[in-house]
Every structure is written in C-alpha cells, then in structure tokens.
C-alpha positions as CSV (number, residue, x, y, z in Angstrom):
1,X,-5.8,-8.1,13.0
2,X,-9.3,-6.8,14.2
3,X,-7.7,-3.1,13.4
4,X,-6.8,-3.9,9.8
5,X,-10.3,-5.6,9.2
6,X,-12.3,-3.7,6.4
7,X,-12.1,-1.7,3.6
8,X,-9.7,1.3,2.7
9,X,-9.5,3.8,-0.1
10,X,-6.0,4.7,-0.8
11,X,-5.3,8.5,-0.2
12,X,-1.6,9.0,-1.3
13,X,1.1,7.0,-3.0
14,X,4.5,8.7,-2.0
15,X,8.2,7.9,-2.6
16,X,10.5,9.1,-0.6
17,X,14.5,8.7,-1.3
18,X,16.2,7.5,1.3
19,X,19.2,9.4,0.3
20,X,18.5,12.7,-0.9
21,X,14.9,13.1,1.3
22,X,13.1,13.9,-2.3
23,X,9.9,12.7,-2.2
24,X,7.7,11.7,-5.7
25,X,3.8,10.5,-6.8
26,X,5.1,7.8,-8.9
27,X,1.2,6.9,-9.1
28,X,0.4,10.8,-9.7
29,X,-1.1,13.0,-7.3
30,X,-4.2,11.3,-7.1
31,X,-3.7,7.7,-7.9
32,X,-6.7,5.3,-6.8
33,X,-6.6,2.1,-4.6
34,X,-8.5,-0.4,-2.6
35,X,-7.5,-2.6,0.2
36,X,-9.5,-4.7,1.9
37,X,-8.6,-7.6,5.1
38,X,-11.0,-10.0,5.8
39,X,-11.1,-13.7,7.6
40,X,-7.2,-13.6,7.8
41,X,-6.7,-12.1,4.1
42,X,-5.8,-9.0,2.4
43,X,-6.3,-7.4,-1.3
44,X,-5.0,-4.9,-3.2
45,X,-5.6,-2.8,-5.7
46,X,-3.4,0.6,-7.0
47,X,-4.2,2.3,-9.9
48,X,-2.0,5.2,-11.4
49,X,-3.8,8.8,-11.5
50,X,-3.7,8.7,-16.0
51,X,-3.9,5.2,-16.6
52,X,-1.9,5.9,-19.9
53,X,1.4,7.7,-18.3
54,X,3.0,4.3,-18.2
55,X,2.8,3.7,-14.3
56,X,1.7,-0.2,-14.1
57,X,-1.4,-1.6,-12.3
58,X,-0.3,-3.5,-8.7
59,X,-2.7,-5.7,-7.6
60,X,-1.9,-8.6,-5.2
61,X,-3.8,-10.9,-2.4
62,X,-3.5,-13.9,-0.5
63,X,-3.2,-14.6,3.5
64,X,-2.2,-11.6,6.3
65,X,-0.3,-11.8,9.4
66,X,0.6,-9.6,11.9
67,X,3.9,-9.4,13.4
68,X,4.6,-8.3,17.2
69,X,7.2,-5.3,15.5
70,X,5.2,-3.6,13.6
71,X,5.1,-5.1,10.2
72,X,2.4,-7.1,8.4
73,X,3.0,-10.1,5.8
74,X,1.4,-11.2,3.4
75,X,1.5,-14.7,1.3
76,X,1.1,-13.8,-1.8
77,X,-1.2,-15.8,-3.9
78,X,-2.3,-14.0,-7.1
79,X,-0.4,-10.8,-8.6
80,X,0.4,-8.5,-10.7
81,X,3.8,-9.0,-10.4
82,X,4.4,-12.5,-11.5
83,X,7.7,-12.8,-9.6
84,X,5.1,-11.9,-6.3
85,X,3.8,-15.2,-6.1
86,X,4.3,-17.9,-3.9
87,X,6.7,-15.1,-2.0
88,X,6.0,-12.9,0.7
89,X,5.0,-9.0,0.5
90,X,5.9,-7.3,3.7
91,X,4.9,-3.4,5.1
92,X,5.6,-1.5,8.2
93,X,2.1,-0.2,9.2
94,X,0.6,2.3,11.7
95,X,-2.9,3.0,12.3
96,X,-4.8,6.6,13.3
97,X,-8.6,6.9,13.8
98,X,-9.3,6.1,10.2
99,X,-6.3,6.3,8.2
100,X,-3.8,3.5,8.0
101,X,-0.1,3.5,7.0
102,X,2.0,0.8,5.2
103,X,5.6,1.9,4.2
104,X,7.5,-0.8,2.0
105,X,11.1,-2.1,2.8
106,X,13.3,0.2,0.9
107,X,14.4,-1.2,-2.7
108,X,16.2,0.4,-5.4
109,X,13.8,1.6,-8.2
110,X,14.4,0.1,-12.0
111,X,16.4,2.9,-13.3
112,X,17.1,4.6,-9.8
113,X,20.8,4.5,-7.8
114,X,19.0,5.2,-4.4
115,X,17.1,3.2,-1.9
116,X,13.5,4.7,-1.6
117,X,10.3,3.5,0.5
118,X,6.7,4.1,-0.4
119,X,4.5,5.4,2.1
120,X,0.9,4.7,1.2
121,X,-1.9,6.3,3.0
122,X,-5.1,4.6,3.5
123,X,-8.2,6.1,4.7
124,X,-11.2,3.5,5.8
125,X,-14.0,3.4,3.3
126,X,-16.9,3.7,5.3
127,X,-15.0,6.9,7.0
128,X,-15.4,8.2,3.2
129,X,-18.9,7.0,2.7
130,X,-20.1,8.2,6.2
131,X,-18.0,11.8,6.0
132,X,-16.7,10.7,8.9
133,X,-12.6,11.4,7.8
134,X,-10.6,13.7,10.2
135,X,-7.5,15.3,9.1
C-alpha cells in the first residue's frame, strides 16, 4: 500500500476500444483529477476538461486494498454514481517513479457496442509541486 500512499494529479483520461484499438479523451484532453490514499483509504476526484460539454463529475472514496495480481479495490462509500455505493470499484494498477496507472475492467459505454477500458494516468503531486516529474 506504502506505494499508493499520497497524493496524485491526474495527467490523462484515455479510452481505448477494445475492439477497434481507437482510443478517445472522453474527459477532453486535459481533464483534471485528484487521488489521494491515506490510512488504508482512497479518493477520487475527475473533472472533465469544459465542465459544460456534458461529461459528468466522478468522484468516489471509501477503503483500499491491494490484491497480490495486480489490481486494487476499493469499498465504495460515498459517490457520484449512486449505484457505486456499498459496491466495489476495482483497477489494474502499475506504478513508475512518479506516475501511477489504474486501467478499469472493460464495460460497454451507454450508447457504445464495444468493450472499452480507461487508462488513467497519475502523476504524484509533490512530483508536480517540486518539478521533480520525468517523462
């Protein structure tokens, strides 16, 4: 857990069909986002890049843990997404130096007929603050 512990600005919100390959900002280009673990918990917040192009708000926290295969779960106490709660929310994840990776199980998009995965890229905040972020 001690290398998900902290604070991370979110760099990139990408979907990528699993079908086709095609890969989409459904967040925009630049779409904002904070995560931050702490004593065995984890919250976050996404924003869309133009908070008026219709792209919701997704926010959710409650209790992390870590799995031995990669993934990360967490009990979902408080959301956005009403159906969240009381449910689980699980992500692959992969860490770098300072950026982290959480990819969702693939779902089928309201309105899609393909499977896609997000792939969100985190970058840890004092890495920003201190200029300290490699590529």
């Amino acid at each position: 857990m001690d290398e998900l512990t902290g604070s991370w600005r979110l760099l990139s919100h990408v979907a990528v069909n699993q079908a086709t390959g095609e890969r989409t900002n459904p967040f925009g280009a630049s779409p904002s986002g904070s995560l931050m673990v702490h004593d065995g918990r984890m919250i976050v917040v996404i924003t869309p890049e133009d908070r008026g192009g219709g792209a919701p708000v997704i926010a959710y926290a409650g209790r992390i843990s870590v799995r031995g295969d990669g993934r990360l779960a967490t009990a979902v106490e408080v959301a956005s997404v009403p159906q969240w709660v009381g449910g689980e929310q699980v992500r692959g994840w992969r860490r770098d130096g300072d950026r982290l990776e959480l990819t969702t199980p693939p779902g089928v998009p309201p309105g899609g007929e393909h499977p896609v995965i997000a792939v969100l890229t985190w970058l840890r905040a004092d890495a920003v603050a201190g200029g300290g972020a490699s590529d």
